[in-house]
Backbone as ProteinMPNN parsed JSONL, in Angstrom:
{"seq_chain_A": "XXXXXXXXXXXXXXXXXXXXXXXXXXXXXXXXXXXXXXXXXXXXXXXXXXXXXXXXXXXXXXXXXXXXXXXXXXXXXXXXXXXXXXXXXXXXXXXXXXXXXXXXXXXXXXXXXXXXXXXXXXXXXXXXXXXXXXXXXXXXXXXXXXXXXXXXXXXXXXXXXXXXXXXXXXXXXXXXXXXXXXX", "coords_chain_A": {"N_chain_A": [[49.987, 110.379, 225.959], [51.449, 110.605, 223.379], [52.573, 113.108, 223.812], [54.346, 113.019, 226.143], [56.133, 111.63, 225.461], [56.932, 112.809, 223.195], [58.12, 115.224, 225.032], [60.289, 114.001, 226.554], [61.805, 113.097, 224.677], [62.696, 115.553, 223.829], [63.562, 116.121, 225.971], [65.633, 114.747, 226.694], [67.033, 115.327, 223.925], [68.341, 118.131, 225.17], [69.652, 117.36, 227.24], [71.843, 115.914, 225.871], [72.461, 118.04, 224.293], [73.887, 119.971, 225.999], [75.569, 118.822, 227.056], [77.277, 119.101, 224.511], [77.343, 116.893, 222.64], [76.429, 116.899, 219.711], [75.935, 115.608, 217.493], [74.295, 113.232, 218.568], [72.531, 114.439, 219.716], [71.241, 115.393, 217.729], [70.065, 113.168, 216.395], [68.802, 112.296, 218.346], [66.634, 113.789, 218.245], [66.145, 113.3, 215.59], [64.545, 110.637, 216.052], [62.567, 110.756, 217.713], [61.143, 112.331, 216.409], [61.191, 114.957, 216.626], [60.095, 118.695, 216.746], [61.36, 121.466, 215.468], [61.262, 123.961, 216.936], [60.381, 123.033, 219.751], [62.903, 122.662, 220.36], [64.251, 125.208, 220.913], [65.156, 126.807, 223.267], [67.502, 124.742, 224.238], [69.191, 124.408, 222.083], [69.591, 127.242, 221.755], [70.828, 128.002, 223.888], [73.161, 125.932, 223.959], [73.994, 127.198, 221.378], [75.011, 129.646, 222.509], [77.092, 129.391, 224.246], [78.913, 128.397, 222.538], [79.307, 130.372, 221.305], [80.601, 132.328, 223.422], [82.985, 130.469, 223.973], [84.392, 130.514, 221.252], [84.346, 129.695, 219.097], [82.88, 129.773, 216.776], [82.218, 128.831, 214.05], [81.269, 126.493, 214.472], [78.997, 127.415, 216.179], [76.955, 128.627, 214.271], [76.614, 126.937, 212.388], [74.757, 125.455, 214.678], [72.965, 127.845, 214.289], [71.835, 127.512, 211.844], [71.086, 125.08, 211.169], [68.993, 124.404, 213.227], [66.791, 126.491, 213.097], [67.465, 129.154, 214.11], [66.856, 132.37, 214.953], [67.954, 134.419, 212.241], [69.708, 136.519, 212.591], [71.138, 136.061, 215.011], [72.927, 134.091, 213.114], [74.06, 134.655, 211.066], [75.819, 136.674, 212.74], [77.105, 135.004, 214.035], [78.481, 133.452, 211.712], [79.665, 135.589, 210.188], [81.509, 136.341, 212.33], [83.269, 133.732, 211.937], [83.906, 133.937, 209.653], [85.148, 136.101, 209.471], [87.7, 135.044, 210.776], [88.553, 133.361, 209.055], [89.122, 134.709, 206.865], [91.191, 136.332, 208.448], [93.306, 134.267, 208.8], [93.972, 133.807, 206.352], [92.928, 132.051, 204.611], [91.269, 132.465, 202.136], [89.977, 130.959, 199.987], [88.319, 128.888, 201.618], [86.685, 131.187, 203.358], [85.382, 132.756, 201.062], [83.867, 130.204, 200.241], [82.518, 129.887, 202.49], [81.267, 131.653, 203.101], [79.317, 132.389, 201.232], [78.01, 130.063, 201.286], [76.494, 130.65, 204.105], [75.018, 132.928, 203.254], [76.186, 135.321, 203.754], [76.787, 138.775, 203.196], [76.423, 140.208, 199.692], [79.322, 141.303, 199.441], [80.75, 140.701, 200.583], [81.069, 138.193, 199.967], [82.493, 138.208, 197.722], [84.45, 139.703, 197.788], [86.512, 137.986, 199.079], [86.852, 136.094, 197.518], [88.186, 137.579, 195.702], [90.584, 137.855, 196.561], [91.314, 135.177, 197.335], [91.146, 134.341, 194.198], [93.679, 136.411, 193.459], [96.287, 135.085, 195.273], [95.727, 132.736, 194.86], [96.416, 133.27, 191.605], [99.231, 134.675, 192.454], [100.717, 132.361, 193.614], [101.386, 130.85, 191.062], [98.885, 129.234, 190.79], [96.835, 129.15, 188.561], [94.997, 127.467, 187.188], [93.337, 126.9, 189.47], [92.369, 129.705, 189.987], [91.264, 130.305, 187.704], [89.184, 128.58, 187.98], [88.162, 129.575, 190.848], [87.101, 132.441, 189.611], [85.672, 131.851, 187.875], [83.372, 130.549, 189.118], [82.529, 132.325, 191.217], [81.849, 134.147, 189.936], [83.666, 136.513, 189.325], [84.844, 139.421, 187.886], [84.911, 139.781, 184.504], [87.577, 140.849, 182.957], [89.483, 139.458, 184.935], [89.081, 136.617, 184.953], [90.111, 136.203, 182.245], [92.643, 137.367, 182.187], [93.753, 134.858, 183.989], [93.022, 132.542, 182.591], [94.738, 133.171, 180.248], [97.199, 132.881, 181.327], [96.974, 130.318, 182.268], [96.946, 129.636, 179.559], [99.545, 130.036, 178.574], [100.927, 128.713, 180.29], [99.929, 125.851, 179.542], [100.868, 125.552, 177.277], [103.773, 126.214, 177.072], [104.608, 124.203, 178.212], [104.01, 121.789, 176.768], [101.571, 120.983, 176.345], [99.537, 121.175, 173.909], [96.952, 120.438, 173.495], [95.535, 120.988, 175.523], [95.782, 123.668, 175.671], [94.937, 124.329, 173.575], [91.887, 124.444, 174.442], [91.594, 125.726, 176.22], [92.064, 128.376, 175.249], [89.482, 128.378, 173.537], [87.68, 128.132, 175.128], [87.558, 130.176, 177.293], [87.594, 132.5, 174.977], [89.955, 133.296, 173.953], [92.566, 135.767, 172.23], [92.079, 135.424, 168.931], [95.095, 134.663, 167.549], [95.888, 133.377, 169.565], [94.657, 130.807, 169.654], [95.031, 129.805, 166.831], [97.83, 129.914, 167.369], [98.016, 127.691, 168.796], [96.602, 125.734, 167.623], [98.25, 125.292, 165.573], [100.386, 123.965, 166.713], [99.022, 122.028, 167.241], [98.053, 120.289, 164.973]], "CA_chain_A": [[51.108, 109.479, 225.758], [52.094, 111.257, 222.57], [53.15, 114.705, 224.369], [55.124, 113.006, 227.14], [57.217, 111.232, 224.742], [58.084, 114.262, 222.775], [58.774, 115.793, 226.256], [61.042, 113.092, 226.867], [62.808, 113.515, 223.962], [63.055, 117.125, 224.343], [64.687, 116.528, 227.325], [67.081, 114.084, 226.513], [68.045, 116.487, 223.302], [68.435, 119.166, 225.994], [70.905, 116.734, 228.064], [73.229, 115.728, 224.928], [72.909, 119.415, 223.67], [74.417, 120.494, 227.131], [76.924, 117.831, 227.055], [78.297, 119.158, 223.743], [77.353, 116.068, 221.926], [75.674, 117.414, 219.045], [75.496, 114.769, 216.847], [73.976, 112.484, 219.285], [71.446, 115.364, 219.782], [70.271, 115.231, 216.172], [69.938, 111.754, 216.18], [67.469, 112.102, 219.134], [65.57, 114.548, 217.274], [65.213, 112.547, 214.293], [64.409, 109.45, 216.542], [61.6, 111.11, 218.747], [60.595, 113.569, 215.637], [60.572, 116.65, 217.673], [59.786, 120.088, 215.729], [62.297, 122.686, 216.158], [60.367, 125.025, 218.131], [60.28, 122.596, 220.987], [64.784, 122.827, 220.792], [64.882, 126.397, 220.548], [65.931, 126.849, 224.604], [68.804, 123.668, 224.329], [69.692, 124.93, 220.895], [70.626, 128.589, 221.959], [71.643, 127.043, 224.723], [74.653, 125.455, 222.894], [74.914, 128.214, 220.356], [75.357, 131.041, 223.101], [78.409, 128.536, 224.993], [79.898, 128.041, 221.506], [79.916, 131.903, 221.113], [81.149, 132.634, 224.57], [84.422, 129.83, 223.802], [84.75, 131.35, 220.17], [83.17, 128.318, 218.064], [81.944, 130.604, 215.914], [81.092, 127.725, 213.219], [80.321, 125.775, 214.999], [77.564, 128.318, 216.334], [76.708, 128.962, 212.948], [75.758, 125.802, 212.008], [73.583, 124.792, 215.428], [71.75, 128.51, 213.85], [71.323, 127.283, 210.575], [70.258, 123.623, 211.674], [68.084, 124.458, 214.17], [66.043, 127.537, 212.428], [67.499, 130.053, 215.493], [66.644, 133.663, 214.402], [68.622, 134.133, 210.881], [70.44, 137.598, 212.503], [72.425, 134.79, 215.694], [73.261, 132.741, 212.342], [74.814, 135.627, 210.618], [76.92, 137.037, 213.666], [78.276, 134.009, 214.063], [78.871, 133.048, 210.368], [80.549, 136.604, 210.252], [82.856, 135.7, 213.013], [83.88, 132.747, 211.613], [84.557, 134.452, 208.384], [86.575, 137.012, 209.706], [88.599, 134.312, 211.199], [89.182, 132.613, 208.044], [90.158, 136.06, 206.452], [92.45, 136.286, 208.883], [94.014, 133.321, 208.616], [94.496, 133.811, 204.562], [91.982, 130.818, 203.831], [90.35, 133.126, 201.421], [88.89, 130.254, 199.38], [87.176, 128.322, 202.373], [86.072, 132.018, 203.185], [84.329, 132.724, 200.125], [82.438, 129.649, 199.914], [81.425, 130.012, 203.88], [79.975, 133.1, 203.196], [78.601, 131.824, 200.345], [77.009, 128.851, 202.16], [75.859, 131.442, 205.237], [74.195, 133.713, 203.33], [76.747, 136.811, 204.461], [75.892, 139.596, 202.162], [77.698, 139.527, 198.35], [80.022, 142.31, 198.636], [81.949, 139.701, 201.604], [81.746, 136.622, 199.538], [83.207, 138.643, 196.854], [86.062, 139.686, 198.765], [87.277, 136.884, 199.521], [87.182, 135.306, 196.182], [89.204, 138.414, 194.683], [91.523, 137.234, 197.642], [91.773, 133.794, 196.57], [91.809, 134.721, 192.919], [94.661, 137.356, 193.957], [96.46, 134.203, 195.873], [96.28, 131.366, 193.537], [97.817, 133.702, 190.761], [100.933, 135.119, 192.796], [101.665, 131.466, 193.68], [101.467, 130.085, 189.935], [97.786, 128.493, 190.438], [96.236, 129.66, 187.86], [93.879, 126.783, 187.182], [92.372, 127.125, 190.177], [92.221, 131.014, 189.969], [90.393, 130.822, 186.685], [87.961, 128.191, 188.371], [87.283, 130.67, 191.506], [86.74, 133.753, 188.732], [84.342, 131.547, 186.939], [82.77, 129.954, 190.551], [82.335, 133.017, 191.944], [81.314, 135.24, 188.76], [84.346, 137.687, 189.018], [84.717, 140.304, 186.314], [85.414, 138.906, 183.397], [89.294, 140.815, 182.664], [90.141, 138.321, 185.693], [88.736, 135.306, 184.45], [90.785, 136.616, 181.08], [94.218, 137.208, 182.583], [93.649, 133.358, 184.573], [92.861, 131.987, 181.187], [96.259, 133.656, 179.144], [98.189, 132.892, 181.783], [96.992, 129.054, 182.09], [97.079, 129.007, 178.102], [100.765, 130.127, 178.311], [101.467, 127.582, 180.933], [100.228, 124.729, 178.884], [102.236, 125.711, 175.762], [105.165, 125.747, 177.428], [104.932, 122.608, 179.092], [103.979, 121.086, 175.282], [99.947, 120.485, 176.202], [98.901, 121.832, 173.233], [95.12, 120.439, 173.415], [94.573, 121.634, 176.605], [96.096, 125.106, 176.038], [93.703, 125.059, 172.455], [90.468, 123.974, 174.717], [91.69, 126.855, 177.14], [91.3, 129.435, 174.153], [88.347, 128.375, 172.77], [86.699, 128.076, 176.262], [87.744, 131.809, 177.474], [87.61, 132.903, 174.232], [90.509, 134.005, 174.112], [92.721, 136.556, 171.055], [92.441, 134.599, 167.62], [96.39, 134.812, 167.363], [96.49, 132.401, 170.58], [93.833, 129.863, 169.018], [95.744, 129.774, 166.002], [98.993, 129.247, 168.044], [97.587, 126.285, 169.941], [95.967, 124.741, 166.637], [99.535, 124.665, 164.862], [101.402, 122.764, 167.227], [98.044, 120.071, 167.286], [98.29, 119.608, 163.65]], "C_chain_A": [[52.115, 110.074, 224.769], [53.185, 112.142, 223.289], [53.951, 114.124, 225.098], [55.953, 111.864, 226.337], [57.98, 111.838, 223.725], [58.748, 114.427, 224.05], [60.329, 115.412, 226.415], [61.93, 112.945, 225.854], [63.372, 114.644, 223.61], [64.175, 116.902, 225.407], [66.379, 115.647, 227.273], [67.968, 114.808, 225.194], [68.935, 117.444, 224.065], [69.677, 118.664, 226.816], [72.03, 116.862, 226.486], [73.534, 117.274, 224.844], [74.171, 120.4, 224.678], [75.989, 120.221, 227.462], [78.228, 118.446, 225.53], [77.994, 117.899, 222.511], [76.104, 116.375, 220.873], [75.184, 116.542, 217.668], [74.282, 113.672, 217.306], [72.527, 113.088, 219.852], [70.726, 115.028, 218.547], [70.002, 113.709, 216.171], [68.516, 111.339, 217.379], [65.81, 112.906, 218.48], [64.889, 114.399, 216.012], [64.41, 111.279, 214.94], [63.154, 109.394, 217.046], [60.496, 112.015, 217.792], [60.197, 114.509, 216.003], [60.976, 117.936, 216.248], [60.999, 121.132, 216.769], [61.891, 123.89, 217.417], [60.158, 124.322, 219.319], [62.122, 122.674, 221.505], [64.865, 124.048, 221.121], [65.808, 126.901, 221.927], [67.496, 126.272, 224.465], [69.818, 124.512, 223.079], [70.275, 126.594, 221.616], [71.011, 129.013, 222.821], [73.06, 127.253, 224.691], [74.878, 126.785, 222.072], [75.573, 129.111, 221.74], [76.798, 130.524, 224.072], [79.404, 128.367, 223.848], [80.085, 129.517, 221.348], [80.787, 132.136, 221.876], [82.842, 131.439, 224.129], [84.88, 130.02, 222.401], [84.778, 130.594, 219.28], [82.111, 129.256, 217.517], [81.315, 129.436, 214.704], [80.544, 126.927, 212.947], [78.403, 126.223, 216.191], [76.403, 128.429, 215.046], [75.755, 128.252, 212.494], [74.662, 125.258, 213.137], [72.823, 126.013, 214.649], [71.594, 127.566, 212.497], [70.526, 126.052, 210.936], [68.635, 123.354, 212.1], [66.954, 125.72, 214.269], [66.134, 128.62, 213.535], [67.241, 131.433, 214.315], [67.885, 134.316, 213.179], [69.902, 135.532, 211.815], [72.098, 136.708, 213.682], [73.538, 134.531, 214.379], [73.838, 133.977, 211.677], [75.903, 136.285, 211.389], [77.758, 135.815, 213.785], [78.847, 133.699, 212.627], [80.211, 134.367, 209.927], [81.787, 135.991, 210.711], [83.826, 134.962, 212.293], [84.66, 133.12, 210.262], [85.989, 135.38, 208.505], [87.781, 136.187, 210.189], [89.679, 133.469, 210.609], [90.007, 133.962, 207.412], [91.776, 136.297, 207.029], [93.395, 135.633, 209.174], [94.519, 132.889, 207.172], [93.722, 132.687, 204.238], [90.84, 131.625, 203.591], [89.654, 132.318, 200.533], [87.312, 129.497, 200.601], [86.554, 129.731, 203.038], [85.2, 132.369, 202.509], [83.31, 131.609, 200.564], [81.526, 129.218, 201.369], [80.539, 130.898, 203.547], [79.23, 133.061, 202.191], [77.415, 130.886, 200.705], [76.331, 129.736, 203.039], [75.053, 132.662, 204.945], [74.546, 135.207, 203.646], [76.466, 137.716, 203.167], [77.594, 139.521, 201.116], [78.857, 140.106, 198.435], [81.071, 141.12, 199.493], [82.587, 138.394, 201.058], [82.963, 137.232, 198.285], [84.724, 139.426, 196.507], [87.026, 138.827, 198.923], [87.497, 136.109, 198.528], [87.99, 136.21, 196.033], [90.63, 137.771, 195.73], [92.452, 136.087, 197.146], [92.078, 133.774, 195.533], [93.58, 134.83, 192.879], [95.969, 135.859, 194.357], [97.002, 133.178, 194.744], [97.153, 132.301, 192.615], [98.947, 134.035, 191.286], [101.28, 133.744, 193.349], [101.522, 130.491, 192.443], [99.519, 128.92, 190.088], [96.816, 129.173, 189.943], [95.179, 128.748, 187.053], [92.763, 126.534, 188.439], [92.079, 128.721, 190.012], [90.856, 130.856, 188.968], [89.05, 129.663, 187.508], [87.158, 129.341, 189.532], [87.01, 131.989, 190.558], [85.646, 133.179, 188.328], [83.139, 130.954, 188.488], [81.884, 131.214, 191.187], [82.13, 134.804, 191.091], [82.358, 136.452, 188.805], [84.584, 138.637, 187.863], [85.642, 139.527, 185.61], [86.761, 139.282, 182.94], [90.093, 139.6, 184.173], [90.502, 137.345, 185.074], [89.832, 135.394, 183.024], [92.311, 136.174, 181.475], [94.632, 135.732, 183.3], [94.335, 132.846, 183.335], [94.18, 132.076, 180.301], [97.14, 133.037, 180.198], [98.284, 131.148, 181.404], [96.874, 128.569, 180.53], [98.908, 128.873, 177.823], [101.507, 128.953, 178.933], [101.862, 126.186, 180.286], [101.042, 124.889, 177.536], [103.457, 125.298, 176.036], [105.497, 124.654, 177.966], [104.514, 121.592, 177.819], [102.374, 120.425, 175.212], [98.983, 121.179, 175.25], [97.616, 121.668, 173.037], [94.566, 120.924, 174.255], [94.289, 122.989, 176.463], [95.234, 125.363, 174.774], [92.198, 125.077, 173.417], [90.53, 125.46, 175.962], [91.192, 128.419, 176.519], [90.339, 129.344, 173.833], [87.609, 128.413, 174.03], [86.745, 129.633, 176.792], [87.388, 133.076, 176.371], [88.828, 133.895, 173.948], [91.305, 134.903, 172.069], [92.68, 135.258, 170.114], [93.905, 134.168, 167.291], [96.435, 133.402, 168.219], [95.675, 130.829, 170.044], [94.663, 128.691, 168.155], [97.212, 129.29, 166.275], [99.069, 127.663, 168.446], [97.534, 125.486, 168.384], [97.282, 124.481, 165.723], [100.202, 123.901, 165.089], [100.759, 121.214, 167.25], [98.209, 119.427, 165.862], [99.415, 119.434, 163.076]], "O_chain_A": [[53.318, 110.135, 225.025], [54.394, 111.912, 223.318], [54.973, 114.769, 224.867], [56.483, 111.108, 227.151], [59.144, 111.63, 223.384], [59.831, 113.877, 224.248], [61.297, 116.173, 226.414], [63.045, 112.594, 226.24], [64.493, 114.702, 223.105], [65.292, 117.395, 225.562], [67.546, 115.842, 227.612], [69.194, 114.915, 225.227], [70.109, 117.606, 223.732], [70.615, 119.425, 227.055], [72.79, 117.793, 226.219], [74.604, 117.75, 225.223], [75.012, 121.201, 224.27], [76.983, 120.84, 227.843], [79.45, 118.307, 225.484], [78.52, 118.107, 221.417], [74.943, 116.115, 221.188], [74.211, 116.835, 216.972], [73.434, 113.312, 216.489], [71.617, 112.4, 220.314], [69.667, 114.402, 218.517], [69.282, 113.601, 215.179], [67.631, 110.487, 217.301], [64.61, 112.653, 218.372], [63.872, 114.857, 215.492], [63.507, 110.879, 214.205], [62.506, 108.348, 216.99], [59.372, 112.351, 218.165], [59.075, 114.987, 215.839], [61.754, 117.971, 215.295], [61.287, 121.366, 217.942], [62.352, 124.35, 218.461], [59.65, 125.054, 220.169], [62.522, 122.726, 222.668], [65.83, 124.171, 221.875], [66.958, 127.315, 221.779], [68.493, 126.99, 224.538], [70.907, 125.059, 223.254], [71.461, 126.794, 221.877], [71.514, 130.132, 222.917], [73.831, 128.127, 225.088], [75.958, 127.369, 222.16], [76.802, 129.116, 221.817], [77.489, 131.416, 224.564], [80.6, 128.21, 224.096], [81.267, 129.848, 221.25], [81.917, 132.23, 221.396], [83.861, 132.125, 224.054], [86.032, 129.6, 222.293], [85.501, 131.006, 218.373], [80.914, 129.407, 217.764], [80.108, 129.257, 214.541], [79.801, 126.516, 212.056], [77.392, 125.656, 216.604], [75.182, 128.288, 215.121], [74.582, 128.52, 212.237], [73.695, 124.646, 212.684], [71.815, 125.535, 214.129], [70.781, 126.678, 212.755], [69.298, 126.117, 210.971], [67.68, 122.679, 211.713], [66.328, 125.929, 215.307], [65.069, 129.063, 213.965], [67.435, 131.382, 213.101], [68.879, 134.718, 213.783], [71.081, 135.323, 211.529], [73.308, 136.686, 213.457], [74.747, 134.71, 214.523], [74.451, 134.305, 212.692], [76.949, 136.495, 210.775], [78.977, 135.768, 213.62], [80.075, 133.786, 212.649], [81.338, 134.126, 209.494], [82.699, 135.423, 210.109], [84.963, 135.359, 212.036], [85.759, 132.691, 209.912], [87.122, 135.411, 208.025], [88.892, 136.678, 209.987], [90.778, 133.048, 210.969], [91.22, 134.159, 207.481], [92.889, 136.392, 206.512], [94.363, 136.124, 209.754], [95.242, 131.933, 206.892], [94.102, 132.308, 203.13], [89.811, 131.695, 204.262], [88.602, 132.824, 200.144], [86.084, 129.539, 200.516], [85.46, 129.355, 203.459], [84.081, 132.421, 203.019], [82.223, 131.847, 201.09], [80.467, 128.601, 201.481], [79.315, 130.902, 203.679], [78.282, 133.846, 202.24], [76.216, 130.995, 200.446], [75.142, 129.655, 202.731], [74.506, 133.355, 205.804], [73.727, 136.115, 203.784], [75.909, 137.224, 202.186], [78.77, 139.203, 201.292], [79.696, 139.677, 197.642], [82.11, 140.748, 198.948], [83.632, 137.777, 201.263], [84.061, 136.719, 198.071], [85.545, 139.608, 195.608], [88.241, 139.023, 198.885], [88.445, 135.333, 198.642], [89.08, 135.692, 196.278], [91.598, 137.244, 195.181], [93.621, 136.001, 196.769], [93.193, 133.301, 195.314], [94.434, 134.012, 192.538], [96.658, 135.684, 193.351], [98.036, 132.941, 194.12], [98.381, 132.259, 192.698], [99.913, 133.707, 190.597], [102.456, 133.806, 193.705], [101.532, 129.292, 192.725], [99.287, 127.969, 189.341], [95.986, 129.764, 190.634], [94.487, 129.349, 186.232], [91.624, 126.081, 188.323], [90.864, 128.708, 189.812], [89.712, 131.17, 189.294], [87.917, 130.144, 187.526], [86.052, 129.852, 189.355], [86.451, 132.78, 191.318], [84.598, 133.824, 188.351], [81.953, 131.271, 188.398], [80.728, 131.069, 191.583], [82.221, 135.974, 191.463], [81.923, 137.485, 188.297], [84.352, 138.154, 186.755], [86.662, 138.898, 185.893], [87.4, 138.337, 182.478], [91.224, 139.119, 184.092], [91.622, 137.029, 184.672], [90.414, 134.321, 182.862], [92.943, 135.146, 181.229], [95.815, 135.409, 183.199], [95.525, 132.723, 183.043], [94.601, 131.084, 179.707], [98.111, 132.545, 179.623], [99.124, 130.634, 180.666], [96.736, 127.382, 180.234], [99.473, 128.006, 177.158], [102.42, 128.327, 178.394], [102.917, 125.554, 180.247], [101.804, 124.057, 177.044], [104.109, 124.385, 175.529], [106.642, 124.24, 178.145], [104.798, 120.417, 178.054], [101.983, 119.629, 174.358], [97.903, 121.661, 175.59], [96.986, 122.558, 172.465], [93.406, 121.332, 174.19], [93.259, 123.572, 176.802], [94.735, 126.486, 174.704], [91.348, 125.848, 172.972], [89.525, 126.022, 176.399], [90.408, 129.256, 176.966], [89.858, 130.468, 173.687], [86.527, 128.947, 173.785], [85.705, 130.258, 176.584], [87.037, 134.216, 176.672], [88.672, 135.1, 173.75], [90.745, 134.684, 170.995], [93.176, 134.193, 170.48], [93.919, 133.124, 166.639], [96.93, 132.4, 167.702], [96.325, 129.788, 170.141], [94.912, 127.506, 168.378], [97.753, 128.434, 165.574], [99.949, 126.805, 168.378], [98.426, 124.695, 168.08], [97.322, 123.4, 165.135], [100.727, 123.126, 164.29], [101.218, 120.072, 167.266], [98.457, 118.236, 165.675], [99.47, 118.859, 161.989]]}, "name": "protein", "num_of_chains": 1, "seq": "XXXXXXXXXXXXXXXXXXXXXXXXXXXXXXXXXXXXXXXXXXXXXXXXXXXXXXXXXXXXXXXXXXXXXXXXXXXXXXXXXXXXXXXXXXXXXXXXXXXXXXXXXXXXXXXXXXXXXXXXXXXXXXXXXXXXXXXXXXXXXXXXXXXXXXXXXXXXXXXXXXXXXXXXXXXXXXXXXXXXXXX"}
């Protein structure tokens, strides 16, 4: 009785999965409590149709989900990366390849990217968060930091631009700057 009501929910995963409806899939699979190793057919299934129409992360994620062989779940995660690359969404890059497991030198790319990015268009509070997010060398995280200390000065936020020095650590001179205008 057991076995032919997995089955049976096997098979009706196997229909939604076919259909595209992938939510509606997981929902059978929590419903019926089927073990991955009975999806693995439906599952790369769907991934190998999402490759073929260029749903790379959405490939990605049925590998990761659905425990498909980690090297699938990396080609596709790739893909998808390169896609973001090439579309200049070097932050949601990084933290894909971050999330997917792509090897460091890629996630780390793509942060200097984003870094790179936020500073030439004046966002330099996010910059210094991806430097510190994404462990970049520390003269980054530095030049972020001076820049967003100079920012708040000039705009008259002198507590922020002291909490900016003392958090970076930045020269004693700039500390000292900040702490004159607070008192």
């Amino acid at each position: 009785m057991a076995e032919s009501k997995l089955t049976e929910g096997a098979r009706q995963f196997a229909e939604k999965m076919d259909l595209g409806a992938y939510h509606e899939a997981a929902k059978i699979k929590s419903d019926f409590g089927l073990p991955n190793d009975m999806l693995i057919e439906a599952v790369r299934k769907a991934y190998d149709a999402n490759i073929k129409k260029g749903d790379y992360s959405l490939a990605a994620d049925l590998a990761k989900k659905y425990d498909l062989p980690s090297d699938l779940r990396l080609v596709a995660a790739q893909r998808s990366f390169d896609r973001k690359i090439d579309s200049e969404q070097y932050r949601a890059s990084a933290d894909y390849a971050k999330e997917y497991g792509l090897p460091d030198d890629m996630v780390r790319m793509a942060a200097i990217q984003a870094f790179n990015k936020s500073m030439s268009v004046g966002l330099v509070k996010n910059a210094a968060e991806i430097a510190e997010e994404f462990e970049l060398p520390e003269d980054m995280r530095q030049q972020a930091a001076m820049k967003s200390f100079e920012q708040h000065m000039q705009a008259g936020f002198y507590r922020k631009a002291l909490k900016i020095a003392q958090k970076y650590k930045l020269p004693e001179e700039m500390v000292q700057a900040a702490e004159k205008k607070v008192l």
